[in-house]
TORVEXMAR-863144 format. One record per atom (N, C-alpha, C): residue in three letters; x, y, z. Coordinates in steps of 0.05 Angstrom, whole numbers, plus 5000, padded with zeros to 4 digits. Layout:
BEGIN
ALAXYZ ...
END
This chain:
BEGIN
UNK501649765000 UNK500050005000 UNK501750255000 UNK504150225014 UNK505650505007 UNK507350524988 UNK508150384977 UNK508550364950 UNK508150324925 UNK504150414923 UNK502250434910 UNK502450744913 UNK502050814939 UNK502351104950 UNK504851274939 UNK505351204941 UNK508851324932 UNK508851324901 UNK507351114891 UNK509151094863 UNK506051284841 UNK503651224862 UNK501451374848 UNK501651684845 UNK502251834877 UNK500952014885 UNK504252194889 UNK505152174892 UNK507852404892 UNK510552344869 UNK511552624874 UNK513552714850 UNK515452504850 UNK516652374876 UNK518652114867 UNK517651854863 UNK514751804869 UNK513951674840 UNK514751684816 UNK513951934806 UNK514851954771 UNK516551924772 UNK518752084792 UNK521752084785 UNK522051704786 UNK521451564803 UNK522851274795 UNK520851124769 UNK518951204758 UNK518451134732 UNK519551274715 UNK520451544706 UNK522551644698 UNK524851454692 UNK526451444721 UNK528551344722 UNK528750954701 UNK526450874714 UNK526050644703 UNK524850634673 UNK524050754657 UNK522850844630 UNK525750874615 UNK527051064624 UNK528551094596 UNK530951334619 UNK533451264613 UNK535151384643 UNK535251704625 UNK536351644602 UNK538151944591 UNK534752114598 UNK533252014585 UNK531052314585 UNK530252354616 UNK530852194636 UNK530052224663 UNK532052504672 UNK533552374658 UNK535952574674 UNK536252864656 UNK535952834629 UNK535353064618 UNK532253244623 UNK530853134647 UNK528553274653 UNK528453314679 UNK531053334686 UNK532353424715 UNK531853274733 UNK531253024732 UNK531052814756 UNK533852654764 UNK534252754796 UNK535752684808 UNK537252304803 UNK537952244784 UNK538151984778 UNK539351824810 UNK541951914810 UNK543651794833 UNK542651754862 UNK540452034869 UNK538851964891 UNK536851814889 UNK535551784864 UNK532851624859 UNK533751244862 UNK536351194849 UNK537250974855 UNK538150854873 UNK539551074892 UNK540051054916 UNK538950964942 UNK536251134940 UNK533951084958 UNK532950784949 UNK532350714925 UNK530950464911 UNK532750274933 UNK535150264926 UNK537550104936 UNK537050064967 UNK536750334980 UNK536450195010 UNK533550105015 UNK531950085001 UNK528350105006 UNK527749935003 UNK531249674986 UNK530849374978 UNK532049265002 UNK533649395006 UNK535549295025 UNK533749225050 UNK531849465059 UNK530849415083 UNK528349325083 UNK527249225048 UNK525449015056 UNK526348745059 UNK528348745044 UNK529548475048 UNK530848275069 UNK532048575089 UNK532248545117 UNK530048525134 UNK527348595131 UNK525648575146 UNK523948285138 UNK524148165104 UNK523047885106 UNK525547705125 UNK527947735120 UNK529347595128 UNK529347555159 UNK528747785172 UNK528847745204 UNK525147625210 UNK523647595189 UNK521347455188 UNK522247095184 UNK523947105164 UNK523946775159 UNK525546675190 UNK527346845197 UNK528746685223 UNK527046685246 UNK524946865254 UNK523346775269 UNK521546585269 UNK520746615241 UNK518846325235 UNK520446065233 UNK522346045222 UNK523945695224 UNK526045715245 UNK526545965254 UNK529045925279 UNK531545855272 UNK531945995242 UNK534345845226 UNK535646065210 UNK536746155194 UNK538246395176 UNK538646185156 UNK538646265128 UNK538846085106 UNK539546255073 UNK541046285075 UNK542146465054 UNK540846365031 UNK541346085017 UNK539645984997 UNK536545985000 UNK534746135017 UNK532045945014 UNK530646115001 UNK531446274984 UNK529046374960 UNK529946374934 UNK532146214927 UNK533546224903 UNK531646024884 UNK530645834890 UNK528445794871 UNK525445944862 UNK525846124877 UNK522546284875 UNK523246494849 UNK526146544840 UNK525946794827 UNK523546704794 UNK523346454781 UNK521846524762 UNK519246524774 UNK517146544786 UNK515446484802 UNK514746794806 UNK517246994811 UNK516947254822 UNK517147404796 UNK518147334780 UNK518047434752 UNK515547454740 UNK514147184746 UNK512747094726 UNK509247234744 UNK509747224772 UNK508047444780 UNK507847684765 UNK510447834772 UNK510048094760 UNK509848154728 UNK510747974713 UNK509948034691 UNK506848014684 UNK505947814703 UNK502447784698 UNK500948064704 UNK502848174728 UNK500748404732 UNK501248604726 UNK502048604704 UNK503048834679 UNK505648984686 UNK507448864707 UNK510349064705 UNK512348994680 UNK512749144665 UNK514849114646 UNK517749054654 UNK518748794635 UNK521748784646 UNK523448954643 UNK522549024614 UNK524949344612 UNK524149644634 UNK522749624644 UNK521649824663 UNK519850064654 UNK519050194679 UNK518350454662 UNK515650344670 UNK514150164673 UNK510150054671 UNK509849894687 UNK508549944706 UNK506649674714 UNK506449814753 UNK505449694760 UNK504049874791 UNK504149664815 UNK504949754832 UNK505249454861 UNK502149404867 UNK500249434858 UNK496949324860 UNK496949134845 UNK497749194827 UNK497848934801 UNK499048744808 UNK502148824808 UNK504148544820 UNK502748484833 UNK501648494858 UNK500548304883 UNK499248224876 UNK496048274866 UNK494148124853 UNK494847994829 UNK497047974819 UNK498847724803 UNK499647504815 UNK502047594840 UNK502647404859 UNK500447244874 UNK498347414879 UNK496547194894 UNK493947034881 UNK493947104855 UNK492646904829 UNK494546684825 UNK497246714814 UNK499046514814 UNK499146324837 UNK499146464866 UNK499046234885 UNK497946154882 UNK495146214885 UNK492146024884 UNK491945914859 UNK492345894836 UNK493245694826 UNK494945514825 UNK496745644825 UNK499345364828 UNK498345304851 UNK497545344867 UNK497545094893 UNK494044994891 UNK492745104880 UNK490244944877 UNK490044664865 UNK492644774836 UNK493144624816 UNK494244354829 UNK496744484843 UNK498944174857 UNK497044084879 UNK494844204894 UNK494644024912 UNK491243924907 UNK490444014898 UNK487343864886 UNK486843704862 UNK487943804844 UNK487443624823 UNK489243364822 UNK491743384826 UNK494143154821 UNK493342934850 UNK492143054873 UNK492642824897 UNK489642734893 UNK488342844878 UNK485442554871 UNK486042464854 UNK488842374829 UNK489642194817 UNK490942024835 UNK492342044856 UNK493141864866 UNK496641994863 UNK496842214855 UNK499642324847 UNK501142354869 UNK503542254877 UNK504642464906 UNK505942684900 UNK505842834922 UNK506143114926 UNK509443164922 UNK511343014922 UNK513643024920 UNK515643094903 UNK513443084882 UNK514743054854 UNK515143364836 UNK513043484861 UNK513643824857 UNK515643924858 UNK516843854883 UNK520043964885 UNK521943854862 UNK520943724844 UNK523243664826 UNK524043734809 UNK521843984808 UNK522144204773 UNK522144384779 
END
């Protein structure tokens, strides 16, 4: 929600679709490039620190590998919910209501239809 807020309703919004659209005309339309990237950079940093001090409370463990298989999954969210890979389009309302269509299918898919064939569940982890 605040980065619906941010990216809808104020000037460094534009400036990081600017930045992400196309760099030379961002910067030839006076937007701060180096601070706009800057901020992006720690705004990842400290969400990434804040899932991470989430996963160690929940398993009681630190795990440097445990999201390296999710990246096509996270891709493949956001491209559903219209963010462009080259940048510049697409809105954090969308991504999420991407991400959470994809879950609910893929897991409707792996766990309702395949375990009334008689399928086991195991065979997920293998692709």
């Amino acid at each position: 929600m605040l980065a619906a807020w941010v990216l809808n309703g104020r000037r460094f919004g534009n400036w990081i679709y600017a930045t992400g659209g196309n760099l030379d005309s961002a910067a030839k339309s006076g937007v701060p490039i180096l601070r706009v990237k800057t901020v992006l950079f720690i705004a990842s940093a400290l969400c990434c620190t804040l899932v991470a001090c989430l996963s160690i409370f929940q398993i009681d463990q630190a795990n440097a590998n445990a999201g390296q298989t999710l990246v096509f999954e996270v891709v493949t969210a956001s491209v559903i919910g219209g963010t462009l890979i080259t940048g510049g389009l697409g809105s954090p309302i969308g991504a999420a209501f991407a991400a959470l269509l994809f879950g609910i299918v893929s897991q409707g898919f792996f766990s309702r239809t395949f375990l009334r064939f008689g399928t086991k569940h195991s065979w997920e982890e293998c692709s």
